[in-house]
N, C-alpha and C positions, 0 to 999 in steps of 0.2 A: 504494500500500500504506500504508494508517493505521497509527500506531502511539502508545501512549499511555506515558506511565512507569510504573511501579510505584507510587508515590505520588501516583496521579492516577487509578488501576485504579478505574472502580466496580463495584460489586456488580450481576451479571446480563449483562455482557459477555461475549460469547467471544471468547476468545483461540486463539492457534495454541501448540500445547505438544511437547514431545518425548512420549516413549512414555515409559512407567516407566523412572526411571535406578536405582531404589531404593530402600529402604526408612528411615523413619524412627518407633521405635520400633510400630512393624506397618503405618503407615499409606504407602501409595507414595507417592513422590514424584519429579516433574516439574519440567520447564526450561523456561525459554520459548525457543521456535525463531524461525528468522527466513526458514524456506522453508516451503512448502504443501508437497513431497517430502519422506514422511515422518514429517508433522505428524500431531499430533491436535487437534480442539477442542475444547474446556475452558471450560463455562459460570464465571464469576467466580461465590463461594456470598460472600467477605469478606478481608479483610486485616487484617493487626493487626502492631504493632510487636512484636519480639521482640528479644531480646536476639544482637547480631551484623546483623540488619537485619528487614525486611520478608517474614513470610510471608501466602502466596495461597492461600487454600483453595480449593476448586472443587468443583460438587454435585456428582461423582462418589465423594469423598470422599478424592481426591488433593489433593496440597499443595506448595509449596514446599520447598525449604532458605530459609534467613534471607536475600535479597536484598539490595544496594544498592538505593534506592530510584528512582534513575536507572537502572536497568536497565528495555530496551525491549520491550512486548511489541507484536504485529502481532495488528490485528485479524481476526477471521475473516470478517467480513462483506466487509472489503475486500479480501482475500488473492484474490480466485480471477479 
């Protein structure tokens, strides 16, 4: 199982994601998981610093909260 940091995320990756945890300001937002039970995949759209840490957008047009930047996601090409 591959897995990359947050600040090493490129753009056009998938990754494995929880399901909606919630909303920020209308837009949902998602976690990174670490089981294929569960998961969703989540093409990478870009990341950008933010104030508090690192947010993930993704073409769905779901996002992060502010991450650590060591925080790990699991690829989904290698997950299965």
């Amino acid at each position: 199982m591959a897995t990359v940091s947050t600040s090493h995320l490129p753009a056009g990756e998938p990754v494995l994601t929880t399901a909606v945890v919630g909303t920020d300001f209308g837009l949902p937002l998602v976690r990174p998981t670490r089981t294929r039970q569960g998961s969703e995949v989540r093409v990478v759209r870009s990341r950008c610093r933010a104030h508090g840490g690192v947010v993930v957008w993704f073409t769905d047009g779901t996002k992060t909260p502010p991450l650590h930047g060591r925080t790990v996601w699991v690829l989904a090409d290698s997950a299965a």
